[in-house]
Each structure stands twice: as C-alpha cells, then as structure tokens.
C-alpha positions as CSV (number, residue, x, y, z in Angstrom):
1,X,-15.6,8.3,8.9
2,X,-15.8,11.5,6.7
3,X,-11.6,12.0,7.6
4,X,-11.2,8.0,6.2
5,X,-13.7,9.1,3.3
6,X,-11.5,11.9,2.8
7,X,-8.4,9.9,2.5
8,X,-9.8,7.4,0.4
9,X,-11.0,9.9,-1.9
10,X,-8.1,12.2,-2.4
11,X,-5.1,10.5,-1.1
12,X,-6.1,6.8,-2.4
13,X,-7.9,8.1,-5.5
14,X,-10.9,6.2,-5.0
15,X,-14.0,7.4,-6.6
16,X,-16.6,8.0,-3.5
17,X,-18.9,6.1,-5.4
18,X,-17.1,3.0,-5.1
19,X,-16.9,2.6,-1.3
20,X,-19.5,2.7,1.5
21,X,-18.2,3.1,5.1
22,X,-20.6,3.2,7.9
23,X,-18.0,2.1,11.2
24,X,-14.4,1.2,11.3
25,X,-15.8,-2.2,13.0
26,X,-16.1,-3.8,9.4
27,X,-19.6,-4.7,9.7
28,X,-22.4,-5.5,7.0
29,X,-23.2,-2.0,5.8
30,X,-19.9,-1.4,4.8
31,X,-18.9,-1.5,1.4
32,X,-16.0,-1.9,-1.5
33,X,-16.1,-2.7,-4.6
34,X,-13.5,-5.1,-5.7
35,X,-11.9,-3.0,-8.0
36,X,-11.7,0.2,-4.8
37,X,-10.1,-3.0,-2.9
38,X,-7.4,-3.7,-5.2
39,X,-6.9,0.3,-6.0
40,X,-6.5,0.6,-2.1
41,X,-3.9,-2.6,-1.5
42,X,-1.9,-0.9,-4.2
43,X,-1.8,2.5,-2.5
44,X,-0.5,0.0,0.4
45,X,2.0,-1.7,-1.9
46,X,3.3,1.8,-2.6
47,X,4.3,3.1,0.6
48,X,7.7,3.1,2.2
49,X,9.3,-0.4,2.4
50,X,9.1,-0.5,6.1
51,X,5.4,0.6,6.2
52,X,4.3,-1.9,3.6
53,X,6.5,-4.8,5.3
54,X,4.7,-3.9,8.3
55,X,1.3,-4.0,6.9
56,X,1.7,-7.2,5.1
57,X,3.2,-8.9,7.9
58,X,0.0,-8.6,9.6
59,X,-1.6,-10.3,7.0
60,X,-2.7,-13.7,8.2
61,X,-1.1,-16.4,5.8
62,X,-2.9,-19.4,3.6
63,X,-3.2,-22.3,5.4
64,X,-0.4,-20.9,8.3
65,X,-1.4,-18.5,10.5
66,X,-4.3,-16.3,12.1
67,X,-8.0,-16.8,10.8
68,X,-6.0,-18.5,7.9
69,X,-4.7,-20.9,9.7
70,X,-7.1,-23.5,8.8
71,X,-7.9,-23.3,5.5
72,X,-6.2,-24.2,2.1
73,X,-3.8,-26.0,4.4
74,X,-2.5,-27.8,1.6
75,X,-3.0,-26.1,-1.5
76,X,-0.4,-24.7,-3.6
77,X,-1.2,-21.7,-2.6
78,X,-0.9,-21.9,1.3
79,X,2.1,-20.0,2.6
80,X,2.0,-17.7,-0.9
81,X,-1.7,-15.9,0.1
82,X,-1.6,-13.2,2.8
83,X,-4.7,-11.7,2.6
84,X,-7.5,-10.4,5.5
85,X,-10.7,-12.0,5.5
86,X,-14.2,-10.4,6.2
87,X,-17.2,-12.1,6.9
88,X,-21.4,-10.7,7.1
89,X,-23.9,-13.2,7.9
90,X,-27.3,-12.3,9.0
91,X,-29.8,-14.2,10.7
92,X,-32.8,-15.0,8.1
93,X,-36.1,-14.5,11.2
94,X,-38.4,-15.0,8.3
95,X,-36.8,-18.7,7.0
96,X,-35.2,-19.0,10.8
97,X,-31.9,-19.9,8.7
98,X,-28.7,-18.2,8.3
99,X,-27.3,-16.4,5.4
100,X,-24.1,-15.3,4.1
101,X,-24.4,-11.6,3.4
102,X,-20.7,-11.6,2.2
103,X,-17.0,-14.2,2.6
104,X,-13.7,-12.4,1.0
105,X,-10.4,-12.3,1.0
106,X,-8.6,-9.3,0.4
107,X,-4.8,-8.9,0.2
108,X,-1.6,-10.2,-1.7
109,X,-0.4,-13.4,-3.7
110,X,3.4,-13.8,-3.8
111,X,3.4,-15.6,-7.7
112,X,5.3,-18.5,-8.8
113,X,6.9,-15.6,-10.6
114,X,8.2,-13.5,-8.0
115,X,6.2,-10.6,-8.2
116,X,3.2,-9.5,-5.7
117,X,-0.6,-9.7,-7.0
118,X,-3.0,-7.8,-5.4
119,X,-6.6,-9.3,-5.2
120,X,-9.6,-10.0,-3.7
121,X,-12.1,-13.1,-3.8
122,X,-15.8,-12.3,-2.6
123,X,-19.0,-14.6,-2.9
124,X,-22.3,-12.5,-1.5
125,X,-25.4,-13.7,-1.2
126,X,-25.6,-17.0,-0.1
127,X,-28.1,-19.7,1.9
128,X,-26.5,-21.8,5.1
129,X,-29.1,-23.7,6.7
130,X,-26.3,-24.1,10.1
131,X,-23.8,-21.5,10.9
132,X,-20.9,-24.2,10.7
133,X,-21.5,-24.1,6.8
134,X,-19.8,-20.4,6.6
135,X,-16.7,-22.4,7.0
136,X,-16.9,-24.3,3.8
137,X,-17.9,-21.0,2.2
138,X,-14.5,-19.9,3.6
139,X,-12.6,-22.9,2.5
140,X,-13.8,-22.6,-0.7
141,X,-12.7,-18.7,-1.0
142,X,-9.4,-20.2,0.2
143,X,-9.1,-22.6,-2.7
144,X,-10.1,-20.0,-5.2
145,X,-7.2,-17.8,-3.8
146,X,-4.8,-20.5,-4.3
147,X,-5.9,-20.9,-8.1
148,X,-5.6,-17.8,-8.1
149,X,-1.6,-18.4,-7.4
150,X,-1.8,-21.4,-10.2
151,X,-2.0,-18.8,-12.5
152,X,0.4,-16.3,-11.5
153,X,3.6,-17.7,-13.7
154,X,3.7,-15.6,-16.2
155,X,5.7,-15.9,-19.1
C-alpha cells in the first residue's frame, strides 16, 4: 500500500490527505474523496490510447453489461455510463438491520456532445431494513448517472 500511496501522491498528484487505502480488496476502510476520484480517472484518461482503451473497456456499461447490467436499463443514459461500482454495507448488531456504509459509481459518461466526462456518484450513510434494498440504492445511483448524461450537451 505505501508503493500505491506513492503513486497516487507523486505520479497522480493527489494530495495524501484526500485518499485512505487500507487493502487493494476495496473494502469499507478505504477511502476517496470525490474530487481524488475524478483527479485519478483523468490521470487514466491521459495515458496512451491503447492503455486507456484498455482500461475503459473494462468498465462495466449502464444498463449492458457486468454489475451494470441490471440497472438504468432504460435510461438515456444506459450504453453512455461506463463506470465501476463499489459497495460497503455493514451489519447494524445493535438495531439487527443493515446499513449502507457507502453505493458509487465511479468512471466515465460519453456526452450527448461527444466528449468524455469523468465522474462519480456516491450516497453514504444510509438505513436498509433487508439486504435486497441495496439494490434500489444502486438503481437509484444508476439514474443519477444517467442525468448526469441529460446534462452533458453542451452548447
């Protein structure tokens, strides 16, 4: 972790003050702020054509592919959002409920414009008496993404 905090200091630019990285797995502890995020897909963005392609090609796709597959289906947005998603829920032992520690989506909107957006959606800190409701949570970060792409004709 201190060779990826290294590289997301000096090669990304990030500020280390913006980022918190505890395992490579993803898992609760870590953390990004949303502007680190968007400083980070840009680095992406501006690597060599082939490297990027590859990396956004393994993007799942609104409402098409992957752990997108099922969501947004048939917003305006679906096949324009590639983005990864991350999930934390914990299991609440003193309401014996679960709750959403964090739901975003993290990657790149292909505008009504032509050009590439980098983003990120996140809601933290919310109650789901079941652990099905996690997927509404995730629709509904879904259709925020694709209003996202409403707005991305610029004039």
């Amino acid at each position: 972790m201190r060779l990826f905090g290294d590289f997301a200091t000096q090669k990304v630019g990030l500020s280390p003050h913006t980022f918190v990285f505890i395992d490579g797995a993803g898992g609760n502890e870590n953390r990004l702020t949303p502007r680190a995020e968007v400083a980070l897909l840009k680095f992406m963005h501006q690597r060599s054509p082939d490297t990027f392609h590859y990396y956004l090609e393994a993007l799942p796709i609104l409402g098409v592919n992957g752990s997108l597959e099922d969501f947004a289906k048939k917003s305006r947005g679906a096949h324009k959002v590639r983005a990864k998603p991350g999930t934390g829920v914990a299991y609440n032992l003193a309401t014996v409920q679960f709750f959403l520690i964090s739901q975003a989506l993290a990657g790149y909107i292909e505008g009504k414009n032509g050009h590439l957006f980098a983003y990120e959606v996140v809601v933290n800190n919310g109650t789901m008496p079941t652990i099905e409701d996690v997927f509404a949570i995730f629709e509904d970060v879904s259709q925020l993404s694709s209003l996202i792409y409403d707005q991305t004709q610029i004039p």
